[in-house]
Each structure stands twice: as structure tokens, then as C-alpha cells.
C-alpha positions as CSV (number, residue, x, y, z in Angstrom):
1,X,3.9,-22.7,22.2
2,X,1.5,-24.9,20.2
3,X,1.9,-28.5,19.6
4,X,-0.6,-29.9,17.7
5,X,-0.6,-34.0,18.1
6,X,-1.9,-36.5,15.3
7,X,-3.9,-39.7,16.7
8,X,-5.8,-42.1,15.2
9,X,-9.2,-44.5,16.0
10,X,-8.3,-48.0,15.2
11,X,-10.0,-50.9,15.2
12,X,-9.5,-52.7,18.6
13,X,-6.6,-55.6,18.1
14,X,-9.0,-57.9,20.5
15,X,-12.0,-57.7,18.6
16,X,-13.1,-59.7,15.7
17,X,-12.0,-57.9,12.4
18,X,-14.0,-57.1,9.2
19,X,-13.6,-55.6,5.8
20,X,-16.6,-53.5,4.1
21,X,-17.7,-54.7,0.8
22,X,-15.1,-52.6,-0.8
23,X,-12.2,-54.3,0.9
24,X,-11.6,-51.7,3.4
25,X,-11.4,-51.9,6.9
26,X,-15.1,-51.8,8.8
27,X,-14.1,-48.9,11.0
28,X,-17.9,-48.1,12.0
29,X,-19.6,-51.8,13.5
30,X,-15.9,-52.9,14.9
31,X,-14.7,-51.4,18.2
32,X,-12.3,-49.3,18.3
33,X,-9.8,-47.5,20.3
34,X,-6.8,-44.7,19.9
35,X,-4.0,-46.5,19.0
36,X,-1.7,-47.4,21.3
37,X,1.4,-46.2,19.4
38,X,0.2,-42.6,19.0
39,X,-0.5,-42.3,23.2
40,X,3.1,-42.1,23.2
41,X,2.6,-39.0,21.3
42,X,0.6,-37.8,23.6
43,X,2.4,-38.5,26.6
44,X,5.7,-36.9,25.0
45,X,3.3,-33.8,23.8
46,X,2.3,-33.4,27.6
47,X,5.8,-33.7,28.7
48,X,6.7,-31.3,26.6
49,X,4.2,-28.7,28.0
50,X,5.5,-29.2,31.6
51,X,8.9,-29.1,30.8
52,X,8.3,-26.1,29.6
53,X,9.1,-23.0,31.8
54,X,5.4,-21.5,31.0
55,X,3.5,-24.3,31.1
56,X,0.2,-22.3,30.5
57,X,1.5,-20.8,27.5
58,X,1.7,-24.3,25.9
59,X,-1.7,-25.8,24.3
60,X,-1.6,-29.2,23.3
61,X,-4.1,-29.7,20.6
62,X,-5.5,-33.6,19.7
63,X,-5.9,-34.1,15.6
64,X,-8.0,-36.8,14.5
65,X,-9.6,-38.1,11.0
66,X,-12.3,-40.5,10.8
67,X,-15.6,-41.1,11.4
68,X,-18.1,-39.9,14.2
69,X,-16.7,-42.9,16.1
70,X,-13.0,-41.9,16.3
71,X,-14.0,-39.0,18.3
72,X,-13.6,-41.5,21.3
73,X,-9.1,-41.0,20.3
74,X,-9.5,-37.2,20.8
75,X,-11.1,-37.7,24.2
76,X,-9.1,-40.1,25.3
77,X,-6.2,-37.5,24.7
78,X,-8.0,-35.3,26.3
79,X,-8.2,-37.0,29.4
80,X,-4.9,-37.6,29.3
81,X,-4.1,-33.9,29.1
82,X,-4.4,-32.1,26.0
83,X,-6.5,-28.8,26.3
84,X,-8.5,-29.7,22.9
85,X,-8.9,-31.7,20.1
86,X,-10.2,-31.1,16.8
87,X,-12.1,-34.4,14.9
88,X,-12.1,-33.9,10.8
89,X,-14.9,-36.4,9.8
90,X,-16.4,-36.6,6.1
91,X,-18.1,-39.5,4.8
92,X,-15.5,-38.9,1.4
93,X,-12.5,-39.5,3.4
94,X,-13.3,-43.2,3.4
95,X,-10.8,-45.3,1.9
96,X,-7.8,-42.8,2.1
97,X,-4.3,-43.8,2.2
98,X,-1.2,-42.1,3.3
99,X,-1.2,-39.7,0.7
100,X,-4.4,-38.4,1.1
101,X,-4.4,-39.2,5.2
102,X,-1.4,-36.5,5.1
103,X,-3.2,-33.9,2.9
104,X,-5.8,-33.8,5.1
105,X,-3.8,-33.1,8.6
106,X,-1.5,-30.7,6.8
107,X,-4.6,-28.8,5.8
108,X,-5.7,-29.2,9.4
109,X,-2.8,-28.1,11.2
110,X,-2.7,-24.9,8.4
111,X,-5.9,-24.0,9.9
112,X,-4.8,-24.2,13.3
113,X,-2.3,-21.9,12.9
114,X,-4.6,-19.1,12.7
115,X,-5.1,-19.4,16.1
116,X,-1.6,-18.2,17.0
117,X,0.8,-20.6,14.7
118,X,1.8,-24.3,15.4
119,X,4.9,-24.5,16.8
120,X,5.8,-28.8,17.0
121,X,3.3,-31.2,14.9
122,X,4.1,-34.6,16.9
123,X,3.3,-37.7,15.7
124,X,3.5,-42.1,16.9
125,X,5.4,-44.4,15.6
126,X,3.0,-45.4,13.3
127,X,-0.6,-46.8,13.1
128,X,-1.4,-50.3,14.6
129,X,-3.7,-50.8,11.4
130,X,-1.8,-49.7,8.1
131,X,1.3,-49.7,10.2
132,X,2.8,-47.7,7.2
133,X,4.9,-45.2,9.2
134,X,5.1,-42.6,6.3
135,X,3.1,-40.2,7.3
136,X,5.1,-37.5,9.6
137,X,7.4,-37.6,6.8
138,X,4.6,-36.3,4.0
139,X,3.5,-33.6,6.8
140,X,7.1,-32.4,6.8
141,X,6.8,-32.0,3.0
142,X,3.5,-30.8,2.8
143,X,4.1,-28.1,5.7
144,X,7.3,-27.6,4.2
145,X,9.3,-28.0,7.8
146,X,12.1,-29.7,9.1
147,X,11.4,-33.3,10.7
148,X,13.1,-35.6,13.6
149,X,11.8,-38.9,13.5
150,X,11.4,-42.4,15.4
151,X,12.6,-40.3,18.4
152,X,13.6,-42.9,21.7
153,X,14.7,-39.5,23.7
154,X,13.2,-36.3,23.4
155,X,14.8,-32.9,24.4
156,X,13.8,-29.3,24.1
157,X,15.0,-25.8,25.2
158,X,13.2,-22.8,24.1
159,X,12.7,-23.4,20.3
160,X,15.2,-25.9,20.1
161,X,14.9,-29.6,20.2
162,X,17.5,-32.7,19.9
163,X,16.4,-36.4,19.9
164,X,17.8,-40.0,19.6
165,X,16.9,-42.1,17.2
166,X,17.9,-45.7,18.0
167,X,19.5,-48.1,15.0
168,X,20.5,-51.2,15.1
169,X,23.9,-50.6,15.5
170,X,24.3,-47.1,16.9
171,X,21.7,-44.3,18.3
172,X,21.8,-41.2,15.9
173,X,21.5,-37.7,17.7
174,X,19.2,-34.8,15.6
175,X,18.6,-31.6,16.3
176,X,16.5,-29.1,14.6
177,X,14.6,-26.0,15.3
178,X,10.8,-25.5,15.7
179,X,8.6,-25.0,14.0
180,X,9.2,-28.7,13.6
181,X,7.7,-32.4,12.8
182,X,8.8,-35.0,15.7
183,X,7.5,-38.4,16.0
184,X,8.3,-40.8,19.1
185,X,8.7,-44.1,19.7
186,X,7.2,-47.0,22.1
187,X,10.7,-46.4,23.5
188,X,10.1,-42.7,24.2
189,X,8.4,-43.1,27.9
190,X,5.4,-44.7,29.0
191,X,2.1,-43.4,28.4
192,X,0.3,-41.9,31.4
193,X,-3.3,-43.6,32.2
194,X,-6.0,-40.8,32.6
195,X,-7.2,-39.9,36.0
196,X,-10.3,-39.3,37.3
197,X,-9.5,-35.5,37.7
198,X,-8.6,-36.0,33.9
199,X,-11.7,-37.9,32.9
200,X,-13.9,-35.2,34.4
201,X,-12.0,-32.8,33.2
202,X,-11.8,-33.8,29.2
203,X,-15.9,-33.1,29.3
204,X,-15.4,-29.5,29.4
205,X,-12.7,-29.4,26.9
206,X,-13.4,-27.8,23.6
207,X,-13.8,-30.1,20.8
208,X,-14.3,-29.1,17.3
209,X,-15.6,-30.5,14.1
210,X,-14.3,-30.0,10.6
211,X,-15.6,-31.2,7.1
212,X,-13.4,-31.2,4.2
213,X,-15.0,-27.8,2.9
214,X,-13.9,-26.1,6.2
215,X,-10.5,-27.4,5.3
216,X,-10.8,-26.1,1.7
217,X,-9.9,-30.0,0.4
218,X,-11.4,-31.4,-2.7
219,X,-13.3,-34.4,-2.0
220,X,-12.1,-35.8,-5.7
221,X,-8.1,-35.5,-4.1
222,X,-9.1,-38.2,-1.1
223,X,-11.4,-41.1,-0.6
224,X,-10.6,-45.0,-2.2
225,X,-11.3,-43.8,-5.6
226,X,-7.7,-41.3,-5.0
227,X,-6.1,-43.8,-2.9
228,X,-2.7,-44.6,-4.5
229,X,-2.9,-48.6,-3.1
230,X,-6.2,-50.5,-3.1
231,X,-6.7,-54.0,-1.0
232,X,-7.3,-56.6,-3.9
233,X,-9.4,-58.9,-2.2
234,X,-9.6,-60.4,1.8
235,X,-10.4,-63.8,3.5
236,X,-11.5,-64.9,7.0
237,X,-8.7,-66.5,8.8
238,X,-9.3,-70.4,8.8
239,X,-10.9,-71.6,11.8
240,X,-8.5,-73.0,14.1
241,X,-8.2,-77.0,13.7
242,X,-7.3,-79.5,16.8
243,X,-4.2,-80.3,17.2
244,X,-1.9,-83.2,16.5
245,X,-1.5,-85.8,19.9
246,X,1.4,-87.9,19.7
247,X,1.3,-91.0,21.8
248,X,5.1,-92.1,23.2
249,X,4.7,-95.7,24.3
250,X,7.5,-97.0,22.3
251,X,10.5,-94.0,22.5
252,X,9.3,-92.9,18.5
253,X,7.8,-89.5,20.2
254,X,10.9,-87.7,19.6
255,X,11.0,-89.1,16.1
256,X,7.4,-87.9,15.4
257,X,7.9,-84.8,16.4
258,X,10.9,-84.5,14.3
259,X,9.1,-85.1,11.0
260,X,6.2,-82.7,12.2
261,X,8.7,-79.9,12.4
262,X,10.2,-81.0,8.8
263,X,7.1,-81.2,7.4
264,X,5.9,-77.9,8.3
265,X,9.4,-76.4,7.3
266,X,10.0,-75.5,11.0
267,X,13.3,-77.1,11.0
């Protein structure tokens, strides 16, 4: 089996954020970090290898877009388990939205399955930067195979998988057959830290680099100047102002605090 699983470099939450002169996200001078949503992805793609009953059958491959920076996502995946990664990076893929984001993984993951097919593409929740959540469905369409999304419980036996997808009323169960887009939850299971054995390991782990012409995509279909959306204009946040002190020596505290609240539509 060959599960093939999505990540993505994003900018750390914790740092201060910027926008390059085109409005888009300064993904280069801003720290960044895999996103925490899609290590769930990874931690349900490595369960899924040693649930299996061949475990060494089963290569879990780490997919990345971005630039030389969000290398740093594959490896992490690597060190939590995943045997190799693959990082597409091409200065034209700036500025790319969903669309575009999905074109480029689906031609990806076609290329990986020269090396024996790809069995389960899995997928997070969703970014913590765009937070858009879209794009395991346009793989489905693109790769033209069933999907099973926002999984909470994931189950599998031989080429057959069934998850649950929680609602807000009731849990859905979905099954399908693989070859197969899943994507998982924060609910599906908590993410494994790496270990040193891990860490050490992920160094000698194959890890390969693609440009759009290795992928046979047309700069011209990706980039800001495809993008389907476009960030109007930005602002810095306002810099954070002293609060309000209310003295209580006469019992009108409560009042005060009252009109506050009303004031600032609180209440």
C-alpha cells in the first residue's frame, strides 16, 4: 500500500505576521512550522501503516508545496515516521489559491504513482493559514476518486475503509474503497511527537524535489496572477491601548461597568 499524505509550511501562529507587497502572506522572512492540523494526518497515515498486517509493504510518503523553507513540514513528518517526502517548490507557485494549490498535488500524487500506484491520499482538516478546508475535495475531483472526509474515526481492512464523521447533531458513518481521498480531524487521535530514534532517523530518508516542469504544470495555470480570490488590501493590528480602571469608592462600580459593556455592544 501507498499513502501519500498532504502537509503544509505555515507561518508560526506565535510569530509576528507580515504580508509581501502584493498582499500575500511573507512565507520566506516569518517562521514557520508544519501545521498543526495536518500532523494529524500524519499520525492517522502512520497508524494506518501499523495497523496494517505488512507493515513493510506500506510507504507513507510526505507531500509538500512551498518554498525552500517548507521543507522543514516534510522533515518533520519524517521524523515522525513517514519513509519519504517529496517538496514541489517553484518560485511561480506564489500566490496560489485552492484551485491551483490542488492542481499542483494532484499532478504530484499522478507522478507518484509511477512508483507502484497510490493507494489513500490523506489529508488535515484544513490549513491554519487560509483555513479554507476545500482542498481534499478538489483532489477527489481532479484524481477522479472517491472521498471520506472530516473523519473523527478511522478504520481500515484490506482495501476497505469506514470513518465517522461527527455533526452537530448525529456522527455519519462512510465507507468507501481505496484507492481513496480521507481527511481527519483534530478529533482523530493525537499526534505522536518525534523521537530521537525518529529525528536521527528522518536524515537518511529520501527527500525529493520537483519544479512545476517535472510535474508537466503550466506556470500561467498557478501563481497570484491565476488565483481565483486575491487579498484587497491589509493593515497592522492597532497597538494594544491601556485599559480602562474603574475606581469603586462610592458603590457606582457595578454601574460603570454596566455602561462599558453597553457601550461596547457586549451586552
Amino acid at each position: 500500500m501507498n499513502i501519500v499524505v498532504c502537509v503544509k509550511y505555515v507561518p508560526d501562529a506565535t510569530a509576528d505576521q507580515k504580508f509581501e507587497s502584493d498582499n500575500t502572506v511573507d512565507r520566506v522572512t516569518v517562521p514557520g512550522l508544519l501545521s498543526e492540523l495536518d500532523e494529524y494526518a500524519v499520525e492517522q497515515s502512520l497508524q494506518l501503516k501499523e495497523k496494517n498486517a505488512d507493515p513493510e509493504s506500506v510507504t507513507v510518503t510526505a507531500l509538500t508545496i512551498g518554498p525552500d523553507q517548507a521543507a522543514d513540514a516534510i522533515r518533520k513528518a519524517l521524523q515522525m515516521g513517514a519513509d519519504k517526502g517529496v517538496h514541489v517548490v517553484d518560485d511561480a507557485v506564489a500566490g496560489s489559491d485552492a484551485p491551483a494549490t490542488s492542481k499542483v498535488l494532484a499532478a504530484a500524487i499522478e507522478k507518484l504513482k509511477g512508483d507502484g500506484g497510490v493507494d489513500v491520499v490523506v489529508c488535515g482538516l484544513g490549513s491554519t493559514d487560509g483555513a479554507m478546508s476545500v482542498v481534499p475535495a478538489m483532489l477527489a475531483e481532479r484524481l477522479d476518486l472517491p472521498q471520506i472526509t472530516l473523519a473523527s474515526v478511522v478504520e481500515s481492512q484490506g482495501d476497505q475503509f469506514r470513518i465517522k464523521r461527527d455533526g452537530d447533531t448525529a456522527t455519519e458513518v462512510i465507507g468507501a474503497t481505496a484507492p481513496l481521498v480521507l481527511s481527519v480531524t483534530d478529533q482523530s487521535g493525537e499526534a505522536r511527537y518525534p523521537s530521537f530514534k525518529g529525528i536521527m532517523a528522518a536524515k537518511k530518508k529520501p527527500l525529493d524535489t520537483w519544479s512545476l516542469s517535472d510535474l508537466g504544470v503550466d506556470a500561467s495555470e498557478v501563481g497570484l496572477d491565476a488565483a481565483w480570490t486575491a487579498v484587497e488590501s491589509t493593515e497592522a493590528r492597532p497597538p494594544r491601548t491601556a485599559g480602562e480602571i474603574v475606581t469603586d469608592e462610592d458603590g457606582s462600580g457595578a454601574t460603570a461597568l454596566v455602561e462599558f459593556l453597553a457601550s461596547k455592544k457586549f451586552i
